[in-house]
C-alpha positions as CSV (number, residue, x, y, z in Angstrom):
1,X,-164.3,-303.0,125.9
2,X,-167.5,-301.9,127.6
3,X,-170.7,-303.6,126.2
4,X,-173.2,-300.7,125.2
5,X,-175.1,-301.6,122.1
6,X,-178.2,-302.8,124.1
7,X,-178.3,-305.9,121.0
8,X,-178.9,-302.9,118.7
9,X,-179.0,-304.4,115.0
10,X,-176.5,-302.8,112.8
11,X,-177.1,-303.7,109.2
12,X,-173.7,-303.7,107.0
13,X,-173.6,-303.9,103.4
14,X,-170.5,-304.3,101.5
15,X,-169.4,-305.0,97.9
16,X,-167.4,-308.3,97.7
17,X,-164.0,-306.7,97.2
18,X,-161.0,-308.7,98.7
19,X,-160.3,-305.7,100.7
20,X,-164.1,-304.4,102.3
21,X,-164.9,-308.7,103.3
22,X,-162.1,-308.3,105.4
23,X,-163.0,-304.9,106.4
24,X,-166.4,-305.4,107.1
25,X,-166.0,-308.4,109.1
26,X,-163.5,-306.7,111.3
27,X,-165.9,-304.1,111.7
28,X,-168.9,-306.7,112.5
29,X,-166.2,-308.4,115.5
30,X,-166.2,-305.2,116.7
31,X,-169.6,-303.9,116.9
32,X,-170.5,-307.7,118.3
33,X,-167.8,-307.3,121.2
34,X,-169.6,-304.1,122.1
35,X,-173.0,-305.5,122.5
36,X,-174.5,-304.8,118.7
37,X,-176.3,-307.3,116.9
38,X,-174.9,-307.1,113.4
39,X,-176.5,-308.2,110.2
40,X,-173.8,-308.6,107.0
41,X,-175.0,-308.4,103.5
42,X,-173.0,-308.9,100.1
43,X,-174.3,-306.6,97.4
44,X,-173.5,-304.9,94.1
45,X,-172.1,-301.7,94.2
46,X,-174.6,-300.0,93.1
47,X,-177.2,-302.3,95.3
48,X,-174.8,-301.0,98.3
49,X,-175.2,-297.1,98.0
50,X,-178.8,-297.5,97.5
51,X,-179.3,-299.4,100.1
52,X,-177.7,-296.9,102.6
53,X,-179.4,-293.8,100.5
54,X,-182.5,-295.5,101.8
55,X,-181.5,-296.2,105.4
56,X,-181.1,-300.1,104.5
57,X,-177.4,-300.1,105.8
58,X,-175.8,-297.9,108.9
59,X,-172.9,-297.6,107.1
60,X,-169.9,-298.9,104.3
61,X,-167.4,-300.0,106.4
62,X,-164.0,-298.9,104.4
63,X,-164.2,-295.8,106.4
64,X,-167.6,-293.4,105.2
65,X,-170.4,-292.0,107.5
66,X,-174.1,-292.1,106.3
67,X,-175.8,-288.5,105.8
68,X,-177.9,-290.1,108.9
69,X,-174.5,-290.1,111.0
70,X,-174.5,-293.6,113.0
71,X,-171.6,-294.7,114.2
């Protein structure tokens, strides 16, 4: 993999479902490997699609783009 991020901080939120931890930290491994710095946070649903209404996250890693398009 070709490093590119340029330590770019990408902030992740995700709910603390058995399914997006181990989503989101395979996500993070990857982003890391390609030169991203990248910031995990566990919140409440709710909490999570606020937080990426407002720009707080880049994106829910299960598979959904932000209206802002990162990624």
């Amino acid at each position: 993999m070709e490093k590119d991020g340029g330590g770019i901080l990408i902030k992740l939120g995700y709910v603390e479902w058995d399914s997006e931890i181990a989503s989101t930290h395979v996500v993070k491994h990857v982003l890391m490997k390609l030169g991203y710095d990248v910031e995990l946070k566990a919140v409440d649903a709710g909490v999570m699609w606020t937080g990426i209404g407002a720009g707080h996250f880049a994106l829910w890693p299960p598979g959904y783009r932000t209206p802002r398009g990162l990624l």
